[in-house]
ZADREN-676754 format. One record per residue (C-alpha): residue number from 1; x, y, z. Coordinates in pm, whole numbers, padded with zeros to 5 digits, m for minus. Layout:
+-----+--------+--------+--------+
|   n |     xx |     yy |     zz |
+-----+--------+--------+--------+
| NUM |      X |      Y |      Z |
...
+-----+--------+--------+--------+
// end
This chain:
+-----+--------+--------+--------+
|   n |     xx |     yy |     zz |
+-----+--------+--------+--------+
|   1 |  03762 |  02228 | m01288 |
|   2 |  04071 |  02110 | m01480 |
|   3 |  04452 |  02354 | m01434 |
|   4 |  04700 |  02313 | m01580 |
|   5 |  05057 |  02432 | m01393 |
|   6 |  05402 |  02491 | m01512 |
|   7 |  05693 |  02289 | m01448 |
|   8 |  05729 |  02397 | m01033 |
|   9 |  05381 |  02293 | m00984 |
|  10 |  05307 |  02669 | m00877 |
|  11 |  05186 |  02882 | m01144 |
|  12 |  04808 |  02814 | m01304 |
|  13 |  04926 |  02822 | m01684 |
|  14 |  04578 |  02758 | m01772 |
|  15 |  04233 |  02642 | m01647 |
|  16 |  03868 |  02561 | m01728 |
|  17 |  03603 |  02570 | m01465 |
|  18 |  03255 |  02378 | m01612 |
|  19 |  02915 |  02233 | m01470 |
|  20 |  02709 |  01953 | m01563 |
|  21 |  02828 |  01791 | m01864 |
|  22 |  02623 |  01585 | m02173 |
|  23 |  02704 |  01227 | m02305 |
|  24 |  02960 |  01203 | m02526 |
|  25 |  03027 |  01618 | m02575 |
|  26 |  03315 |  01777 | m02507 |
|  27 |  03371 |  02117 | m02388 |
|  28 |  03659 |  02315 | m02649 |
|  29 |  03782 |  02638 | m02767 |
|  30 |  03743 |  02761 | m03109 |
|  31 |  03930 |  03025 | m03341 |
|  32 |  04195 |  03249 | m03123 |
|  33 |  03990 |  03404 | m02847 |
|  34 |  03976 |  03132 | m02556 |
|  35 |  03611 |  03117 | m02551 |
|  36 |  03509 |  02785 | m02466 |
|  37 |  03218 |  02606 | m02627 |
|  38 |  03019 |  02272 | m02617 |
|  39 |  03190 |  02022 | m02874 |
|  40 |  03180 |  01712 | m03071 |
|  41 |  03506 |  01529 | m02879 |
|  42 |  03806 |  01547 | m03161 |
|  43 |  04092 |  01465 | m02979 |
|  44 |  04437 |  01537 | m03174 |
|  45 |  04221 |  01694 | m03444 |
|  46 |  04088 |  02043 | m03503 |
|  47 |  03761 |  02168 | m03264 |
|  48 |  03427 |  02082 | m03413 |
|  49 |  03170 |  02295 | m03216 |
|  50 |  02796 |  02221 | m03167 |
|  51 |  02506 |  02462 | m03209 |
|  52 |  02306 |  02509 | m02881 |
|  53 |  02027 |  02676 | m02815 |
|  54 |  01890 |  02972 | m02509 |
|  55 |  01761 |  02868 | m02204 |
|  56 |  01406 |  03017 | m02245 |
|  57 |  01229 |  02690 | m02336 |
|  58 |  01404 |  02550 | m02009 |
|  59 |  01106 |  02470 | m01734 |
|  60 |  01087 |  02397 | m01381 |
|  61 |  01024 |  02052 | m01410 |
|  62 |  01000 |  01843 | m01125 |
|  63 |  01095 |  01920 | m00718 |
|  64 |  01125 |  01724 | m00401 |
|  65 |  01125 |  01952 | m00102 |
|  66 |  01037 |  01643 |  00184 |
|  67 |  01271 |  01397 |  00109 |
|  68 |  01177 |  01020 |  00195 |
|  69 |  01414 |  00713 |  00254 |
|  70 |  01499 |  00649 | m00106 |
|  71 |  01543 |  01028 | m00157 |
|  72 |  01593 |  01231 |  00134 |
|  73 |  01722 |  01543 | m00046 |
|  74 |  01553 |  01848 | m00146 |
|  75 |  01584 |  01772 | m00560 |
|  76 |  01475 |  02013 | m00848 |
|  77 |  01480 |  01912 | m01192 |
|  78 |  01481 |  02126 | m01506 |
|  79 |  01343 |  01994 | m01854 |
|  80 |  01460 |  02152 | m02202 |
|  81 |  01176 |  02179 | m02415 |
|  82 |  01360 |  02284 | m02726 |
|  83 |  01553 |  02063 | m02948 |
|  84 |  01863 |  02213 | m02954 |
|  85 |  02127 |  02142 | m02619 |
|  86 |  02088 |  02471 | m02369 |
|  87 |  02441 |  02677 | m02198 |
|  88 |  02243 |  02716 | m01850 |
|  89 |  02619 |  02916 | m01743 |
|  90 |  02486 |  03224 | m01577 |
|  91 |  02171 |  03180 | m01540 |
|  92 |  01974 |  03182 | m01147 |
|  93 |  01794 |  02950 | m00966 |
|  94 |  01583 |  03052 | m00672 |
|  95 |  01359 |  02985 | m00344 |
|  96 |  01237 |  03352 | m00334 |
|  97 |  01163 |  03519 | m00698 |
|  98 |  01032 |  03834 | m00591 |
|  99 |  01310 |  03929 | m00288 |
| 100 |  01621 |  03780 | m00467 |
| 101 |  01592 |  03641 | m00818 |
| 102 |  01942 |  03579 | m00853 |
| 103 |  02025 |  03389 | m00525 |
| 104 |  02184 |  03140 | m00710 |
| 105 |  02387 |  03169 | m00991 |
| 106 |  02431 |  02800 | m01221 |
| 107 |  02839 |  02791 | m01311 |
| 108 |  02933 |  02850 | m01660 |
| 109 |  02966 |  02571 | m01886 |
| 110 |  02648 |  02431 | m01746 |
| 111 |  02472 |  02221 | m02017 |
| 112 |  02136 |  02085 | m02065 |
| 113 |  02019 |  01867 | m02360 |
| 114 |  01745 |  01898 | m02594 |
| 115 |  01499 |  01742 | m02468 |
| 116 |  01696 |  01643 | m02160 |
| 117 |  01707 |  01713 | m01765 |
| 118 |  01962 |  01865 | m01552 |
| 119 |  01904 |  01771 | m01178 |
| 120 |  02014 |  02023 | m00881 |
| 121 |  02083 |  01935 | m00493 |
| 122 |  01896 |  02168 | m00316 |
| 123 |  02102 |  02176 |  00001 |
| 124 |  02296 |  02501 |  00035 |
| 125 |  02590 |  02374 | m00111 |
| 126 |  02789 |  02620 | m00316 |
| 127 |  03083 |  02402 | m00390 |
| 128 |  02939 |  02181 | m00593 |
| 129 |  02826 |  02294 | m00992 |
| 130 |  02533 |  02035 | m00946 |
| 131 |  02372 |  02203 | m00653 |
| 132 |  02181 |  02510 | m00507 |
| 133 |  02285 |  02726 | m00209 |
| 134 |  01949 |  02713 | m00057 |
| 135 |  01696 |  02453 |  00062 |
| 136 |  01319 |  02360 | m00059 |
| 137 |  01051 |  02427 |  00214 |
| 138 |  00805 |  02156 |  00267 |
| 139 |  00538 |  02371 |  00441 |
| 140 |  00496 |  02608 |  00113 |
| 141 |  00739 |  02769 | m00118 |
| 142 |  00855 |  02893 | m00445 |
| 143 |  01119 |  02824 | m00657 |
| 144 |  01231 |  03060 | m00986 |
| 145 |  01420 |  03061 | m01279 |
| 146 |  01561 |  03342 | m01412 |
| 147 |  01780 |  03461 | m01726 |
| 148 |  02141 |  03593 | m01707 |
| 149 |  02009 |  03932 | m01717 |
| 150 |  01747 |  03855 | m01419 |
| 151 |  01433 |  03820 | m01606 |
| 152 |  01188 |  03531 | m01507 |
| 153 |  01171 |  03235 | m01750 |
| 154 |  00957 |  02994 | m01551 |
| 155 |  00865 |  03046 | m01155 |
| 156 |  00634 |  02783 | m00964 |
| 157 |  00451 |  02771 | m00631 |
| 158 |  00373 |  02500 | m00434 |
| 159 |  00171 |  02465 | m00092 |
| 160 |  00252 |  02177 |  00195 |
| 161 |  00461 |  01863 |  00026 |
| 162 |  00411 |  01485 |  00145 |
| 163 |  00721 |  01294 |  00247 |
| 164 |  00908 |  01119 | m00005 |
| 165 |  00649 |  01251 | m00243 |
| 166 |  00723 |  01450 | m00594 |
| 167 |  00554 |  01712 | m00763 |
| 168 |  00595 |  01777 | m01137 |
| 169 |  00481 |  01852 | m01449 |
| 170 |  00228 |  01628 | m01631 |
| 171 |  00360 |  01583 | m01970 |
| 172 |  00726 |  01695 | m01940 |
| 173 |  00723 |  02064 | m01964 |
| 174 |  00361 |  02136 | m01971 |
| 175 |  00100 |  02327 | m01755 |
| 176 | m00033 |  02126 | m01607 |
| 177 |  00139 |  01993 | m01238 |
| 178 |  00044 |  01687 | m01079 |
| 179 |  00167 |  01443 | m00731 |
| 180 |  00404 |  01164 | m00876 |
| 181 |  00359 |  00810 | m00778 |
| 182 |  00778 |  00794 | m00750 |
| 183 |  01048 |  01040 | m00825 |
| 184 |  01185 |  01043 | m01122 |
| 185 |  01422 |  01281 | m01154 |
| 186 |  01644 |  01287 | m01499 |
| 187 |  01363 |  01081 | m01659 |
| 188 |  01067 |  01140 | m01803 |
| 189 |  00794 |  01180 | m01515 |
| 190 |  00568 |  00907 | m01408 |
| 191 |  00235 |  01078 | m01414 |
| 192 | m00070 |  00933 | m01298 |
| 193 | m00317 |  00757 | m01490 |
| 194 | m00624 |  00901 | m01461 |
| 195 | m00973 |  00735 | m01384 |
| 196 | m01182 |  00566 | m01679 |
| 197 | m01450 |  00861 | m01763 |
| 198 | m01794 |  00722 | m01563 |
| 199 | m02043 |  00444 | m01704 |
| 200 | m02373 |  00484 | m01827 |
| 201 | m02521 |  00120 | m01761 |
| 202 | m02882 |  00099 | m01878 |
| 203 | m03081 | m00160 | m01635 |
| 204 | m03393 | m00084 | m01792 |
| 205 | m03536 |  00154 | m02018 |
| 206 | m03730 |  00442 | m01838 |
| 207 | m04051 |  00346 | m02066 |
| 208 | m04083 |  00009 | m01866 |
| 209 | m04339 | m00048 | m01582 |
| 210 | m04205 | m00115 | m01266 |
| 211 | m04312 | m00373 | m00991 |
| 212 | m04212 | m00468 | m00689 |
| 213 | m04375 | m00683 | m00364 |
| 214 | m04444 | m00536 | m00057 |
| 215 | m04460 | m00841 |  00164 |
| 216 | m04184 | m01063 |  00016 |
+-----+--------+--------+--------+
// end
């Protein structure tokens, strides 16, 4: 949050409350109304406002909910598929989809890049823009993402979790989920390698006669 107070240090002349932030963007008002939107920084010149783009290609893109040594919070991370950087501001996050979509509620002015991640704490803190107000269960659980208007954009579930062990999806964004060899959360996830398909190795062709000694 930024204020800004008059002269007795008293009165909130103006103020700006905002959530996770991009790289070299600012957040600025435009035209007469107040409304604030993501920028191009132009300090001591007039606002130059950048395009972004709804949250519906946003996906549920990697969670931690057994933390380990290295990382022993309950971590989800969300993936932008679409090109263009996502307001998240008003949007939910959840641990129970069906019973209460909109348990959580992401601040305004939360931003996600094209083709970027946004990580969130999940740890019940509600005084922090960068974190959830509930917890990941490692036994089983589910965890939801809805619209500003409560209607499911992407929703996962996931059975018992291994210590210090992520779960994700294998390419960014896709389908398919997969066990991480390390967490990897605001990169691009480390998915496993799969096995070389089988080997045919011909010892001898079928059409051969066979011998062998009994005694030897």
């Amino acid at each position: 949050a930024l204020f800004l107070f008059d002269a007795s240090g008293t009165n909130v002349l103006d103020r700006v409350l905002f959530g996770p932030q991009l790289p070299d963007r600012s957040i600025a008002r435009a035209g007469t109304g107040g409304t604030w939107f993501l920028g191009q920084p132009s300090l001591n010149g007039p606002t130059v406002t950048v395009p972004v783009g709804g949250g519906a290609g946003v996906r549920i893109n990697e969670w931690l909910a057994f933390g380990g040594a290295s990382n022993p919070d309950d971590l989800i991370e969300l993936y932008n598929t679409g090109s263009l950087p996502a307001d998240l501001g008003g949007y939910y996050m959840t641990d129970n989809p069906l019973g209460f979509p909109n348990m959580h509620r992401i601040p305004d002015l939360s931003f996600i890049g094209g083709g970027g991640f946004m990580v969130l704490t999940a740890d019940g803190d509600i005084d922090n823009p960068d974190h959830v107000n509930f917890s990941l269960d490692a036994d089983q659980g589910e965890i939801g993402f809805f619209s500003p208007q409560v209607t499911a954009i992407d929703c996962i579930y996931y059975g018992p979790q291994r210590r210090g062990v992520p779960v994700g999806r294998c390419p960014d964004g896709a389908n398919s989920i997969r066990s991480g060899a390390v967490p990897t959360f605001g990169f691009a996830n480390l998915c496993p390698v799969p096995p070389p398909p089988p080997q045919m190795i011909n010892v001898m062709p079928v059409t051969n006669t066979w011998r062998y000694l009994t005694g030897a």
